[in-house]
C-alpha positions in Angstrom: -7.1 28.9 -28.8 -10.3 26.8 -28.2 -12.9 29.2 -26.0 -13.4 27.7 -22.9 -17.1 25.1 -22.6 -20.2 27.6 -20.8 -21.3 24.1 -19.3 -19.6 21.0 -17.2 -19.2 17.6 -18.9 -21.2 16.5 -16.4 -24.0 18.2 -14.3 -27.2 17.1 -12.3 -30.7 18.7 -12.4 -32.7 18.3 -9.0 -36.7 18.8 -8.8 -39.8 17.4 -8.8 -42.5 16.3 -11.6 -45.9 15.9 -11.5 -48.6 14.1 -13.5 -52.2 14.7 -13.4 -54.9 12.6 -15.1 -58.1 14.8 -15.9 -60.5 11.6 -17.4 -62.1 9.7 -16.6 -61.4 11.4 -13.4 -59.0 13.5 -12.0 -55.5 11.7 -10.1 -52.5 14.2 -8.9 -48.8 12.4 -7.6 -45.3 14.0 -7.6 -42.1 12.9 -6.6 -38.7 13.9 -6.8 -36.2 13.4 -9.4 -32.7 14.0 -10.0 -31.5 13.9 -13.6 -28.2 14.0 -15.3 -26.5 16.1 -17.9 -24.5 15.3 -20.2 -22.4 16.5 -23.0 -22.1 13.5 -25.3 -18.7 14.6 -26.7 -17.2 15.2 -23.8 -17.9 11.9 -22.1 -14.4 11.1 -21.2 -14.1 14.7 -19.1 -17.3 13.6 -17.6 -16.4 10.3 -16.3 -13.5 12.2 -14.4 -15.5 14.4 -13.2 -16.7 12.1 -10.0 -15.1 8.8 -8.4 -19.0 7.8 -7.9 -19.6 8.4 -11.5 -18.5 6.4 -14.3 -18.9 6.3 -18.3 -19.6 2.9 -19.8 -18.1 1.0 -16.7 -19.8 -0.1 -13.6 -20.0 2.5 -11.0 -22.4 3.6 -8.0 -23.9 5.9 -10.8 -22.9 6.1 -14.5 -24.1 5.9 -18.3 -24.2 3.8 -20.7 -23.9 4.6 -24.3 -26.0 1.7 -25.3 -29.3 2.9 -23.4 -29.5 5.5 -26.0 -29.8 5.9 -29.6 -29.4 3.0 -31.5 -28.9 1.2 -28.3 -25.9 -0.3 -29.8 -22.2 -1.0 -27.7 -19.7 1.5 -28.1 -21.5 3.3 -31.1 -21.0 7.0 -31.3 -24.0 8.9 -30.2 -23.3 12.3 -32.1 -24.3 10.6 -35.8 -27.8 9.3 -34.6 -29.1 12.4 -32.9 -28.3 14.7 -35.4 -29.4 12.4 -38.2 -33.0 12.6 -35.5 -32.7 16.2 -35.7 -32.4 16.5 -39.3 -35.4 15.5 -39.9 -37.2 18.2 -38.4 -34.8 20.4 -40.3 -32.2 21.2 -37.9 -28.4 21.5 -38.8 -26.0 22.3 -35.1 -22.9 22.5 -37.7 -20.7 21.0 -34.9 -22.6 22.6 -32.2 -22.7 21.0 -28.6 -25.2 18.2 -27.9 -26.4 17.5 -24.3 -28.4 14.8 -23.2 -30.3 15.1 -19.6 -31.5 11.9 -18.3 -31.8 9.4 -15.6 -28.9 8.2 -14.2 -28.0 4.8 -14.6 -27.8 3.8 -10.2 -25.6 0.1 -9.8 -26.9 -2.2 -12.2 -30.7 -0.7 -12.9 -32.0 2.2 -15.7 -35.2 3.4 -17.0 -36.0 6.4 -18.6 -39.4 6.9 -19.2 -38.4 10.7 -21.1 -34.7 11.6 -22.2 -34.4 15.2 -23.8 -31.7 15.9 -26.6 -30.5 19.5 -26.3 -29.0 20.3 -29.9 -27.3 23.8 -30.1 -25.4 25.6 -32.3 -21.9 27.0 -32.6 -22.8 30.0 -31.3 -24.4 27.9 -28.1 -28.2 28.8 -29.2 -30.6 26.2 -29.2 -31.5 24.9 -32.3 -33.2 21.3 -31.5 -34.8 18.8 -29.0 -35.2 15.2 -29.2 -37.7 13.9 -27.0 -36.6 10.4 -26.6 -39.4 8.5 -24.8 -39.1 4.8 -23.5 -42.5 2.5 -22.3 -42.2 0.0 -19.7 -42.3 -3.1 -22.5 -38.7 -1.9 -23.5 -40.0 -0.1 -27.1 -38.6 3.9 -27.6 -39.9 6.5 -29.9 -38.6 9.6 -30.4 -40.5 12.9 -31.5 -38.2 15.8 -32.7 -38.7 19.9 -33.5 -36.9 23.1 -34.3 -36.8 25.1 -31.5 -34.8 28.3 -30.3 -33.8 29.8 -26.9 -36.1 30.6 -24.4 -39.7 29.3 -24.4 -41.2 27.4 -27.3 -44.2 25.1 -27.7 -44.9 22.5 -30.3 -47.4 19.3 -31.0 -47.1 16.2 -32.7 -49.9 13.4 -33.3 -49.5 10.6 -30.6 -47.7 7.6 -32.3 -46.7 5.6 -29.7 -47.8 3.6 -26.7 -47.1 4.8 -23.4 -49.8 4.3 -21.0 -52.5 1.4 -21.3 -54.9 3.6 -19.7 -55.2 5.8 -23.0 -55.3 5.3 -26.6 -52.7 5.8 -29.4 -54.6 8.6 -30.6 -54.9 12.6 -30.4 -52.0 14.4 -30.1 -49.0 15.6 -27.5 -48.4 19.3 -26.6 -45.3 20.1 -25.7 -43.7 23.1 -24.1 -40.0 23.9 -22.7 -37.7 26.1 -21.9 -34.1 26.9 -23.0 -32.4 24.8 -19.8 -30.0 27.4 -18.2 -30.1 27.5 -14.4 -33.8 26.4 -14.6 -35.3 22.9 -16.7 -39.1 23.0 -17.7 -40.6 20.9 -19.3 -44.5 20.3 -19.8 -45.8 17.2 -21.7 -49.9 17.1 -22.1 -51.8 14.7 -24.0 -54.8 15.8 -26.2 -57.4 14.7 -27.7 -60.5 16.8 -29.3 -58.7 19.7 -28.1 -59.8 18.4 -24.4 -56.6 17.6 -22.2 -56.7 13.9 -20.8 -53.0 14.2 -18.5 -50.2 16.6 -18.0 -46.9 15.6 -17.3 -44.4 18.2 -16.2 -40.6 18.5 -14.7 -39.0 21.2 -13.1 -35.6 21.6 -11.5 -32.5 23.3 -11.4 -28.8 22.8 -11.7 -26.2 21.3 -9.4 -23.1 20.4 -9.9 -22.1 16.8 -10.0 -19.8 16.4 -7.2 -19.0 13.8 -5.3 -20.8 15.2 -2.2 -24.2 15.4 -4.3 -24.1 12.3 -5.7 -23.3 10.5 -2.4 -26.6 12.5 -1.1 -28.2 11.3 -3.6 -27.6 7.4 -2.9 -28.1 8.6 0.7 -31.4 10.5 0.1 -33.0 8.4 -2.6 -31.4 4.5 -2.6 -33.9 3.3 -5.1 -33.3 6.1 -7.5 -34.4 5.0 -10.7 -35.9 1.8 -9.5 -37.9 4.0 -7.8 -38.8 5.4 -11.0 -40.4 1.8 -12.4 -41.9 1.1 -9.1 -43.2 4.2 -8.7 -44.7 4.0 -12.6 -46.3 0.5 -11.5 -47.9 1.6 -8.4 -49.4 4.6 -9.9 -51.2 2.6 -12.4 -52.3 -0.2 -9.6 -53.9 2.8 -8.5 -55.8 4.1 -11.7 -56.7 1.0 -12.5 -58.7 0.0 -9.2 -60.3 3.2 -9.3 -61.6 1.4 -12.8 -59.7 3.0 -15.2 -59.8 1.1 -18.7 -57.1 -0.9 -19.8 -56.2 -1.2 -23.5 -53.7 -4.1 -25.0 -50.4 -2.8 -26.0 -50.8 -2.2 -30.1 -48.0 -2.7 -32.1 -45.1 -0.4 -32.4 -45.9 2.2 -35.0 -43.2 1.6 -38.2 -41.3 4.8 -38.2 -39.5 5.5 -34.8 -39.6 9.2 -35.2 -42.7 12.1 -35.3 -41.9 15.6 -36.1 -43.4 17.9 -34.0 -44.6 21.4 -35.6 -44.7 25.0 -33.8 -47.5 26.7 -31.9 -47.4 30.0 -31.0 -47.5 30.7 -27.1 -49.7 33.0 -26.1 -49.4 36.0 -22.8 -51.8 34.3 -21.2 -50.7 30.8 -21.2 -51.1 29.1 -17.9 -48.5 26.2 -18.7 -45.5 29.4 -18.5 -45.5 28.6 -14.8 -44.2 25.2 -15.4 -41.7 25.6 -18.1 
């Protein structure tokens, strides 16, 4: 007999994320966000999970395979991310997969950040793929072993998100093991001096109908909002004469492998992941 899943197909996180800029001076904005997530095997069970939620079909929200991975029609997603994941050394030997992103709302999507929850039989996390989109329609993906509960972990920056900072120094990254809470803190480096933090927090809802009709009710731009809100925030920085640096070329290998650190007692990111 086949034990029962400890997740939904489908499931939504609701919170908030902030950003802060430290240099060349300091800027603070929030909003709220609602993300979805998703077991990528189970896509079927999660299309039938909602009448406002649909899986490779139109719908008032949904998901489409081809956002993701190789961003290809109808290929399977499973192969790609743990091929990703393998190369930071992580084996799931059939374990579940779960991808939380933004929800595709009508006809629009953009995720600037997708995470890759790999786990393995035994439901432990094993792996997370950071799967990170720019607004010029490139992706990158940065990849580590990672367990349950907290962990931390840097990578040199290799690609281009913002073109009010370089492609250079390096990303900190901390999370926690998403359970009834998601926390996840993003903070770009460089000379050991942090430039901007980026973090989400939320918790888990279940993806009923209900909800996701508040949602369209709540928030009608949804992830338009997202790209709007993106574009204002930098109208902002950049007529409060923030630097602006040409978009460089993509870097040649799509993936970075991102390497432990050790967390410390003391750490004052713990309250946001």
């Amino acid at each position: 007999m086949t034990a029962p899943h400890p997740q939904p197909a489908l499931s939504l996180w609701t919170g908030q994320t902030v950003h802060v800029r430290y240099h060349p001076f300091e800027r603070r904005f929030a909003y709220d966000l609602v993300l979805i997530d998703l077991d990528i095997d189970r896509l079927d069970e999660a299309a039938a999970s909602s009448a406002l939620f649909s899986v490779n079909a139109p719908g008032l929200f949904s998901f489409r395979s081809e956002d993701h991975g190789p961003k290809q029609k109808d290929a399977p997603l499973r192969p790609w991310a743990e091929a990703e994941l393998a190369k930071a050394g992580v084996t799931l030997d059939g374990g579940a997969i779960r991808l939380v992103t933004f929800p595709r709302h009508l006809f629009y999507k953009f995720a600037p950040l997708s995470l890759w929850y790999g786990y393995g039989p035994d439901g432990d996390l094993r792996g997370i793929l950071y799967e990170v989109n720019n607004t010029f329609g490139e992706t990158h993906c940065y990849v580590a072993a990672v367990s349950g509960g907290r962990n931390a972990h840097t990578a040199p920056k290799s690609f281009h998100v913002s073109p009010f900072f370089d492609v250079t120094g390096t990303y900190r990254f901390t999370l926690r093991s998403p359970e009834e809470k998601l926390g996840v803190v993003v903070e770009s480096l460089k000379d050991e001096t942090c430039l901007h933090m980026a973090n989400i927090t939320a918790r888990r809802r279940p993806a009923t109908g209900a909800n996701l009709l508040k949602l369209a009710a709540t928030n009608p731009l949804s992830t338009l909002g997202v790209t709007l809100g993106i574009h204002w925030q930098a109208l902002k920085i950049w007529l409060r004469g923030a630097a602006y640096r040409r978009k460089p070329a993509p870097p040649k290998s799509g993936t970075t492998i991102a390497l432990p650190l050790q967390i410390s007692n003391s750490d004052t990111r713990k309250d946001a992941a």
